[in-house]
ZAROLUM-559297 format. One line per 8 residues: number of its first residue (from 1); for each residue x, y, z of N, C-alpha, C, O, CB. Coordinates in steps of 0.02 Angstrom, whole numbers, plus 32768, in hexadecimal, padded with zeros to 4 digits. Each point is the difference from the previous one (the first is absolute). Glycine has a CB too. Layout:
# residues N
NUM) X/Y/Z/X/Y/Z/X/Y/Z/X/Y/Z/X/Y/Z  ...;
This chain:
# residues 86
1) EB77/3ABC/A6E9/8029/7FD3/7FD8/7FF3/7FBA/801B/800D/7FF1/803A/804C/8067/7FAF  7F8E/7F7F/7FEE/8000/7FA1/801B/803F/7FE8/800E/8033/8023/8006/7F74/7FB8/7FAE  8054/7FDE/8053/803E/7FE3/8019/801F/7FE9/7FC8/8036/7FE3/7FFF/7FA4/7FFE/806C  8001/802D/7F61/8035/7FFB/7FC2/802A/802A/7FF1/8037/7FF6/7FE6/7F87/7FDC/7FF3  8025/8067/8038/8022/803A/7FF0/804C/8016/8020/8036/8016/7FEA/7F4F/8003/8006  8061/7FD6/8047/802E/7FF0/8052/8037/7FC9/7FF0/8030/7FFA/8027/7F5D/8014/8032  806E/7FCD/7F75/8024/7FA7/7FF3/8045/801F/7FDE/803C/7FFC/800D/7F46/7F9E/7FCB  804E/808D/7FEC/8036/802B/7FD2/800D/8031/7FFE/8021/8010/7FCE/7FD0/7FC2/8003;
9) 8000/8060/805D/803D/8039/801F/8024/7FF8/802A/802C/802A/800D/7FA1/8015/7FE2  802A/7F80/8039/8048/7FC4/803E/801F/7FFF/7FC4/8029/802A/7FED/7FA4/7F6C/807D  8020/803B/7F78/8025/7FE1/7FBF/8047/803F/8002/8031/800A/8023/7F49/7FB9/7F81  8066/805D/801C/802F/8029/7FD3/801E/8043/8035/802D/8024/7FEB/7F84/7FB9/7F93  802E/802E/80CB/802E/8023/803D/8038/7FC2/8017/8038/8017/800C/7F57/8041/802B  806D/7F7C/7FCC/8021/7FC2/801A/8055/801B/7FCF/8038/8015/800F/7F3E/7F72/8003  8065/8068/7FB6/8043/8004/7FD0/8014/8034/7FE1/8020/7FFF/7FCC/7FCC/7FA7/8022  7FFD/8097/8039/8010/8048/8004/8047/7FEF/803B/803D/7FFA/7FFF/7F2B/8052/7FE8;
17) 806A/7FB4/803E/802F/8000/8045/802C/7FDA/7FF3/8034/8020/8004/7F84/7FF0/804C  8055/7FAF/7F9E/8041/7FDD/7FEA/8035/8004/7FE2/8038/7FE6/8004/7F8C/7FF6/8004  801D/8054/7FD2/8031/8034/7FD7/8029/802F/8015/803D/8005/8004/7F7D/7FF0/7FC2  8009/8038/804B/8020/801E/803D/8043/7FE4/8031/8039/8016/8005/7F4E/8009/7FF4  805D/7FB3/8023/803E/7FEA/8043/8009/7FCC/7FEE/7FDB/7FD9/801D/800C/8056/8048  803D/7FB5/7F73/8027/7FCA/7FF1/801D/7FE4/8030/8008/8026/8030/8004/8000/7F78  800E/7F97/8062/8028/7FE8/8020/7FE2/7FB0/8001/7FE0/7FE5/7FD3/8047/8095/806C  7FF0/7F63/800B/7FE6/7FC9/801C/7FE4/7FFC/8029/8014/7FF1/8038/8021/7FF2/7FAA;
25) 7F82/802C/800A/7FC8/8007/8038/7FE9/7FA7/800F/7FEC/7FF3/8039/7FDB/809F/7F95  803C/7F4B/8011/8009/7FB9/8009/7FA5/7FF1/7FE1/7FD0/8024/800A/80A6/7FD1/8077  7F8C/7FCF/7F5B/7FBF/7FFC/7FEE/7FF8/800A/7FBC/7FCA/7FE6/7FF5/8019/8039/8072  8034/7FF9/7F62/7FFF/8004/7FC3/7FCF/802C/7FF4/7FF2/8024/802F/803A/7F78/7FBF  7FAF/806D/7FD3/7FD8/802B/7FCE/7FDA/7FF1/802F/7FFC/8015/8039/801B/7FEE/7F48  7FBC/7FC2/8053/7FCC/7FF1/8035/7FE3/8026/8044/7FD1/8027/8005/8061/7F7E/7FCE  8003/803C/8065/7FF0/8024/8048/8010/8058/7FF7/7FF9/802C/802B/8032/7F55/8023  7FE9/8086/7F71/7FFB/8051/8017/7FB6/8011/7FE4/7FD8/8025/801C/80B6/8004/7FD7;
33) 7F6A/7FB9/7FD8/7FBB/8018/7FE3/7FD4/7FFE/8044/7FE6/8035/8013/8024/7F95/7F65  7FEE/8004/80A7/7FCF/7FEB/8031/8000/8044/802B/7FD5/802C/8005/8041/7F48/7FFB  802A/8086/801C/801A/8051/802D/7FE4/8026/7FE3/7FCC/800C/801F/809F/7FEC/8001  7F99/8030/7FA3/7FDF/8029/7FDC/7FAD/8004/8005/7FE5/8035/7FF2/8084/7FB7/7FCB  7F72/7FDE/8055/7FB1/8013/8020/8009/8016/802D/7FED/803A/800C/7FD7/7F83/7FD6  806A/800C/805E/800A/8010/8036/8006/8053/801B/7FE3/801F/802D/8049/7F69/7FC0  8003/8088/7FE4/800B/8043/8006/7FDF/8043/7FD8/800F/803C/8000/804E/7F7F/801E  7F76/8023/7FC4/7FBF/803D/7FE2/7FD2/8014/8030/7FED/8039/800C/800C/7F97/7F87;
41) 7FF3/7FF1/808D/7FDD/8004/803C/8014/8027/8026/7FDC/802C/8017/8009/7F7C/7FE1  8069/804F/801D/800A/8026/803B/801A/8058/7FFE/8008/802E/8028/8013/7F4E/7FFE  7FEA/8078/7F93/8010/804B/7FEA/7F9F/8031/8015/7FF1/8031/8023/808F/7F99/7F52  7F5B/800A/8065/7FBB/801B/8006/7FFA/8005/8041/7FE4/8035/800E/7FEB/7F9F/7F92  803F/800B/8091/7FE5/8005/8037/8022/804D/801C/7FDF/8033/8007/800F/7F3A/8007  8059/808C/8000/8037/803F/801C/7FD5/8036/7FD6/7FF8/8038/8018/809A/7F8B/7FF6  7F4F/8029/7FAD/7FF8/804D/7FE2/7FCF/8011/8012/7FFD/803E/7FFD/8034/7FC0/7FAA  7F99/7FE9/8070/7FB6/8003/8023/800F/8013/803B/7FDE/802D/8019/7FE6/7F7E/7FB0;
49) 8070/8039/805B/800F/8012/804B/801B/8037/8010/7FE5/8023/802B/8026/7F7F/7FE2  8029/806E/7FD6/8034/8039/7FF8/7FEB/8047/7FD4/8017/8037/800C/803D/7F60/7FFC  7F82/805B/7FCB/800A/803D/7FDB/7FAC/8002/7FE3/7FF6/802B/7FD5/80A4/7FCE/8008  7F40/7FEB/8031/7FD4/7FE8/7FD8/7FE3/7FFE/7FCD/7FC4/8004/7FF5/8043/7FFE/8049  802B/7FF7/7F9B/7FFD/7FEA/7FBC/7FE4/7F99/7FF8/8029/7FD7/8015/8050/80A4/7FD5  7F5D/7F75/8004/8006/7FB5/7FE6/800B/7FF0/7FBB/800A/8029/7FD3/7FB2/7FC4/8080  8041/7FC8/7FA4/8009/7FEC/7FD6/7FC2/7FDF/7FC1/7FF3/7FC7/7FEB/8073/803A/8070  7F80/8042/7F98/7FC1/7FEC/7FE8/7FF5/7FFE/7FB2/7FCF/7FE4/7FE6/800D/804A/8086;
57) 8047/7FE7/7F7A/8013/8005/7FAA/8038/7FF4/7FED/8034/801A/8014/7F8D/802F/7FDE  8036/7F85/7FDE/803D/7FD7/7FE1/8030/8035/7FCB/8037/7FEA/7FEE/7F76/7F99/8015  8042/80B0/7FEA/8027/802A/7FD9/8015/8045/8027/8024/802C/7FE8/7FA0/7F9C/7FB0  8025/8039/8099/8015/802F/8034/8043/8012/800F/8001/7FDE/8033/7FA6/7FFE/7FF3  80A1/8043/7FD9/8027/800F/800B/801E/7FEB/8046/802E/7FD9/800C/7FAA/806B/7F9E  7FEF/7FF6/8093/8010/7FD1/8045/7FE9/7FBC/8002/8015/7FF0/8038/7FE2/8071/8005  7FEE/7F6F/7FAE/7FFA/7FB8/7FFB/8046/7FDC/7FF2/8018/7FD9/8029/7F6F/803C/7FAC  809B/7FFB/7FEB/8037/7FD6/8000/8039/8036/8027/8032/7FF6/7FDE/7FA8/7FB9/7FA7;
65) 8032/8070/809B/802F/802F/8017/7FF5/7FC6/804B/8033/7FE0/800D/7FBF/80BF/7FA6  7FCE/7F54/807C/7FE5/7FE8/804D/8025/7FAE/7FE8/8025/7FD9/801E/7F44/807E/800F  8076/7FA8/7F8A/800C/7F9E/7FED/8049/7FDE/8000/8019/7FCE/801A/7F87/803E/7F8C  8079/8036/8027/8066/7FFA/8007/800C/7FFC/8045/8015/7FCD/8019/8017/8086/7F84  7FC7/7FEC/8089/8019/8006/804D/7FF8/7FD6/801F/8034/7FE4/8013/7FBE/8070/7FF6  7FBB/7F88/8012/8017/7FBF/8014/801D/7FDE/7FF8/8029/7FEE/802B/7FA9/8018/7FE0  802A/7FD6/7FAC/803B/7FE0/7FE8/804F/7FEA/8025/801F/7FD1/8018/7F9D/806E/7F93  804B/8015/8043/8048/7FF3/800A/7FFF/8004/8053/8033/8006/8022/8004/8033/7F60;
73) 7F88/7FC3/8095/8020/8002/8055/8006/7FC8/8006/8036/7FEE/8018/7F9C/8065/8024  7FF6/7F71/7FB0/7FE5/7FC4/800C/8038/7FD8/7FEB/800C/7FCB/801C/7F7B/804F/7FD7  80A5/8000/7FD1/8045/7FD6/7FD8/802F/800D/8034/8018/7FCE/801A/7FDB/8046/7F5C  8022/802C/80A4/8034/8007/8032/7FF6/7FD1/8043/802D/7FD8/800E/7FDD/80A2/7FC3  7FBF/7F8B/8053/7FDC/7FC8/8025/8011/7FB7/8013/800E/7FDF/8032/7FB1/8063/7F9D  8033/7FB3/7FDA/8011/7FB4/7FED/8040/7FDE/8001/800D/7FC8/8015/7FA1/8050/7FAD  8083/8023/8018/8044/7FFC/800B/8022/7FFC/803E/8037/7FE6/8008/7FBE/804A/7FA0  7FE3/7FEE/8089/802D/7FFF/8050/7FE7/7FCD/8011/8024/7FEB/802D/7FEE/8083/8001;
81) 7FBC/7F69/7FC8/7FD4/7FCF/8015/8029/7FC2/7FEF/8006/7FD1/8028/7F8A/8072/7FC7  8096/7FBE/7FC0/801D/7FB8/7FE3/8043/800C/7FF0/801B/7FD7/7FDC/7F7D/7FFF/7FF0  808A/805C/8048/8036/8012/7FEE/802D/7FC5/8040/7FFA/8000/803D/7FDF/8099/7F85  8059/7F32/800E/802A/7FE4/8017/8029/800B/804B/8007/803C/7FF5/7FEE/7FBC/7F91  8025/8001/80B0/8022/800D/8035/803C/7FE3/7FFC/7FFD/7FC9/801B/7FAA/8045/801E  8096/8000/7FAF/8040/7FEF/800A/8017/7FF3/8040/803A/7FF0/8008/7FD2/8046/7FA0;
């Protein structure tokens, strides 16, 4: 898969995961979309590492299953990262 491919399964995992875990991760659409590469990557990586499965086909099942998961690790992440301190 190119880095296009890679651009827009962040993308549309980004705003999987947002959905998913709603809240105030701080940063708007935008910084989640971004998170959402961030976290395709790192889903591919854990799935190469862990199970070895990668992320090598864009219609693949385990592809967006590794892409969401990062995701939502990389969104949880972000949130402990910018989440306000009373």
């Amino acid at each position: 898969m190119g880095i296009l491919g890679w651009i827009v399964l962040g993308l549309i995992a980004g705003a999987i995961a947002k959905a998913i875990k709603p809240g105030e991760q701080g940063g708007g659409w935008f910084t989640t979309l971004l998170l959402g590469v961030v976290g395709a990557i790192v889903g591919g990586w854990i799935g190469s590492a862990l199970f070895n499965v990668g992320v090598n086909q864009f219609w693949s099942l385990s592809t967006w299953i590794l892409a969401i998961g990062g995701s939502l690790i990389v969104l949880v992440m972000w949130g402990l990262l910018t989440r306000k301190r009373a």
